[in-house]
C-alpha positions in Angstrom: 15.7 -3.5 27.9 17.6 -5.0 25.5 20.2 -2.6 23.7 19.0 -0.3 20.7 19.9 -1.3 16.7 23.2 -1.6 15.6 24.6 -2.0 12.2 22.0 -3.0 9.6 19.1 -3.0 12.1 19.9 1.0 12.6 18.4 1.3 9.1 14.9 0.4 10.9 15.3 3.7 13.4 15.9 5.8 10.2 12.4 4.3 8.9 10.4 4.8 12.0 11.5 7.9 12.2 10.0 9.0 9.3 6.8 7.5 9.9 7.1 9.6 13.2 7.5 12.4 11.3 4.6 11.9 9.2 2.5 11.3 12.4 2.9 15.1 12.9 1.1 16.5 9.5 -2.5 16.9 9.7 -3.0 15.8 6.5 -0.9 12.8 6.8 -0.9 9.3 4.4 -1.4 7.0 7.6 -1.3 7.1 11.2 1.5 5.8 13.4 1.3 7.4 17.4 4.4 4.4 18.2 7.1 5.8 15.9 8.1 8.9 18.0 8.8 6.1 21.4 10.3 3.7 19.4 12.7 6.0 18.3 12.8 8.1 21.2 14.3 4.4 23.0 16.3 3.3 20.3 18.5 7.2 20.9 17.0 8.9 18.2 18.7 8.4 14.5 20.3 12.0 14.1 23.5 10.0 12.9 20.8 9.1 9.6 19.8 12.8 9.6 21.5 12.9 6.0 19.7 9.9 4.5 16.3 10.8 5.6 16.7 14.2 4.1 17.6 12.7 1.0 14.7 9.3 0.9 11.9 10.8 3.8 9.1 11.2 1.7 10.0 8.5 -0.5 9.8 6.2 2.5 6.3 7.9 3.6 4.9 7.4 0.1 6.4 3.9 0.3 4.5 3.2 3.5 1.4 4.1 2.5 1.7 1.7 -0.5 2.2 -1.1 1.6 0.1 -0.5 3.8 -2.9 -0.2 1.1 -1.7 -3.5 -0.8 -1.9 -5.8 2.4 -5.3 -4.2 3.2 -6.6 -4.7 -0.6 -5.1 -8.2 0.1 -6.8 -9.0 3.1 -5.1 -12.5 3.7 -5.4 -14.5 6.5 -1.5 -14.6 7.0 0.3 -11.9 6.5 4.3 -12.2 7.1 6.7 -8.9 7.5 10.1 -10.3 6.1 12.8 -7.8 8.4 10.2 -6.5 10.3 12.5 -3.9 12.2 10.4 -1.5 13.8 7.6 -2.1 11.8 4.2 -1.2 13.9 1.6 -2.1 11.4 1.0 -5.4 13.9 -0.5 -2.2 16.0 -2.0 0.3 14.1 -3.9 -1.3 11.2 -7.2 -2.6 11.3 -6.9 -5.8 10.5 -9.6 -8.4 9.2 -10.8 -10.5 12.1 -8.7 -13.5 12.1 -5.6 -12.2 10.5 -2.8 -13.7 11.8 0.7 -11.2 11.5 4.2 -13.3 11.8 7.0 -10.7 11.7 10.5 -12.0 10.8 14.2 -10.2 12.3 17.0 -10.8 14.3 16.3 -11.2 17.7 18.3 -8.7 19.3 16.4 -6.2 17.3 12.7 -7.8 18.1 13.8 -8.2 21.6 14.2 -4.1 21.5 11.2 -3.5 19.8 9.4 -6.0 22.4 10.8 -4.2 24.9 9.5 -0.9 24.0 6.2 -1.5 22.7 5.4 -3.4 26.1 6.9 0.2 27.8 4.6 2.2 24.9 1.6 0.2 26.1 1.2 -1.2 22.7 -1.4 -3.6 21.8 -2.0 -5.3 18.6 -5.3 -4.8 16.1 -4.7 -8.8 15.3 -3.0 -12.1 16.0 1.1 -11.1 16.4 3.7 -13.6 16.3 7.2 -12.6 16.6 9.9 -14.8 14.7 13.4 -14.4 15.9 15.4 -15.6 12.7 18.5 -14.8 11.0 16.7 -14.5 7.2 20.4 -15.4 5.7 19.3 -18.9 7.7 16.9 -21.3 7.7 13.9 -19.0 8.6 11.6 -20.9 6.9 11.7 -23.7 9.4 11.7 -20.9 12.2 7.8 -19.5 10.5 6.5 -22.7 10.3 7.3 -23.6 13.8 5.3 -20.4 14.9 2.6 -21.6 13.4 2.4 -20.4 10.0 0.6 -22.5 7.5 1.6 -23.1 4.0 -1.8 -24.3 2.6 -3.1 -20.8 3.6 -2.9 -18.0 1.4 -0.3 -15.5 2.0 0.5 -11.7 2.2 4.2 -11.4 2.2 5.9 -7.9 2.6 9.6 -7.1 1.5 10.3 -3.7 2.5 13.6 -2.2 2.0 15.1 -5.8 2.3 16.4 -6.9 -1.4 18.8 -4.1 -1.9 21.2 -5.0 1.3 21.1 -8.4 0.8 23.7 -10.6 -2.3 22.1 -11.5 -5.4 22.5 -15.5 -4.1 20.7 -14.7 -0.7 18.1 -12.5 -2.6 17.4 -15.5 -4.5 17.1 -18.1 -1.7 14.2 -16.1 0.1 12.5 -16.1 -3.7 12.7 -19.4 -3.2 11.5 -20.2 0.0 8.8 -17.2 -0.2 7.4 -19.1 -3.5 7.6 -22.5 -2.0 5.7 -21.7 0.9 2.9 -19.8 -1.0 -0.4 -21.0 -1.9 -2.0 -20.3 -5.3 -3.9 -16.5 -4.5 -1.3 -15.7 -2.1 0.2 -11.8 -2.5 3.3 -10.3 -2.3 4.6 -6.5 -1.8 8.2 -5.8 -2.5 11.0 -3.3 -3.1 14.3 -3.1 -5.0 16.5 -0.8 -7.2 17.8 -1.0 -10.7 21.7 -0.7 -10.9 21.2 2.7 -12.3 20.0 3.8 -8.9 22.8 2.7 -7.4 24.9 4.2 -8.9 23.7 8.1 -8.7 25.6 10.5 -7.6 23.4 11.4 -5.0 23.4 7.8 -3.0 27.0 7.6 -2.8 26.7 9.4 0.2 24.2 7.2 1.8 26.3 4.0 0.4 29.5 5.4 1.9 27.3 5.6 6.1 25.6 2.2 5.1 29.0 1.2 4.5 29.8 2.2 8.0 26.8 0.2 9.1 27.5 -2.7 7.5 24.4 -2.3 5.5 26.1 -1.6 2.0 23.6 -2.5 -0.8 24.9 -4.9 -2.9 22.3 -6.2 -5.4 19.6 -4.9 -7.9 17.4 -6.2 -10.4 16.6 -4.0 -14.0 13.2 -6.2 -14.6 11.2 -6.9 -11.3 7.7 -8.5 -13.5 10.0 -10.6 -15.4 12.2 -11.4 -12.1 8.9 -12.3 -10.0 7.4 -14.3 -13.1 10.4 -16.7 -13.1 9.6 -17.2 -9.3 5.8 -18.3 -10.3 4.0 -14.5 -9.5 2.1 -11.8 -11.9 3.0 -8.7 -10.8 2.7 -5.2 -11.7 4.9 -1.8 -10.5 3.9 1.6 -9.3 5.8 4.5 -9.9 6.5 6.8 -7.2 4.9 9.6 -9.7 1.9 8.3 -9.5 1.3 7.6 -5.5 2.7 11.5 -5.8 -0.5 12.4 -7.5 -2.4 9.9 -5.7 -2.3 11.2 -2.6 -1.6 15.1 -3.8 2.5 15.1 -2.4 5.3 16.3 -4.3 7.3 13.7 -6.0 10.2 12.7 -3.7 13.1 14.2 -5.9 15.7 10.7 -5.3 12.7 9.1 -7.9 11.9 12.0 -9.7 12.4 11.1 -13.3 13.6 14.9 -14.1 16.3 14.5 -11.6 17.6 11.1 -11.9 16.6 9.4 -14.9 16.1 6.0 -15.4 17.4 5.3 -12.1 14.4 3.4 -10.1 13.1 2.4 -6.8 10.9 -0.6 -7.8 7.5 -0.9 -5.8 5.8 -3.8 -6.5 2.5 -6.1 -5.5 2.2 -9.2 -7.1 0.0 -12.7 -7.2 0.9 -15.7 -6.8 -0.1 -18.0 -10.3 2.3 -21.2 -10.3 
């Protein structure tokens, strides 16, 4: 098997394992039975213990977002920019026909390969794995593996902006726009500076650090940010998936704790 996440690509053990934690509620927001292997072969992610105390159930909540706006999509491509350990390839029912391309660096969908195949893992659709560096020419890479540009388009951008400089953030704008036809969707996250900068995430900044997964890049307007790139889009506050779905609010997005420091979600259409 090819060896577990390091650096950045650790960040996708601390996610699955909070979908793995999830998967033990009996009321939970989504169901995810590969999360516990995946981590259980990537060595656990005690060394992120401190991060998923503090942004768990904001990543559970976040999930379930996600998951609901590429099902209300219902797109005949769907493309997971950093996949990392990203299962929904497995455990969502996907329209017939749906094609799901899922974009990382190879060493990291090697692993995940490697597992799944040792999980006994099969997918609920078409799955195509693109080995790309996204800091690269993965544009070229996605259309090689067969993804159409004339066909409309879910995209997902999970936990991706944040880490990467304001110029690269930009370039897969770019290339995500260009290759999307009119209808196409888009699900995203980011962070306003303010968010940042709380008192409370200098801790998680200094381990990223250590990772080499610093975040270095925010946005304060994501609908005017995605409407320059041709989309109409529209956020959800982390309050109101809270009520939604009957949780507490996650306290790093809690307004009465931290302000008008934000976590963006956001689903957007594609009008240009």
């Amino acid at each position: 098997m090819q060896r577990p996440p390091v650096g950045v690509a650790r960040t996708a053990v601390l996610i699955a394992a909070a979908r793995a934690n999830e998967q033990r509620r009996l009321h939970r927001l989504f169901d995810d039975p590969l999360a516990e292997g995946l981590v259980a072969a990537a060595g656990s992610a005690n060394d992120l213990n401190g991060v998923r105390t503090l942004a768990g159930d904001h990543f559970v909540l976040r999930t379930r977002y996600f998951d609901d706006q590429l099902l209300v999509a219902a797109q005949p491509q769907v493309v997971l920019m950093a996949a990392g350990l990203d299962t929904r390839a497995f455990r969502i029912d996907w329209p017939p026909g749906t094609t799901v391309y899922e974009l990382d660096l190879p060493g990291l969908l090697e692993f995940k390969d490697d597992a799944l195949r040792d999980l006994g893992a099969e997918p609920t659709c078409e799955r195509v794995v693109v080995p790309c560096d996204l800091r690269d020419d993965w544009a070229t890479s996605l259309i090689h593996a067969g993804f159409d540009p004339k066909r409309p388009t879910a995209w997902l951008l999970e936990g991706l902006f944040m880490f990467l400089p304001p110029v690269a953030g930009e370039r897969i704008m770019h290339w995500v726009s260009a290759l999307s036809a009119r209808g196409s969707t888009l699900a995203l996250e980011h962070v306003n500076r303010a968010f940042r900068e709380l008192p409370q995430m200098k801790a998680v900044q200094q381990r990223f650090d250590t990772m080499d997964a610093g975040w270095c890049s925010d946005v304060e307007d994501p609908v005017a940010w995605l409407s320059g790139h041709g989309w109409h889009a529209t956020v959800t506050h982390q309050v109101d998936l809270a009520a939604r779905h009957e949780r507490p609010v996650p306290a790093i997005t809690d307004p009465r704790e931290v302000g008008d420091a934000r976590i963006w979600l956001a689903s957007a259409v594609r009008t240009a």
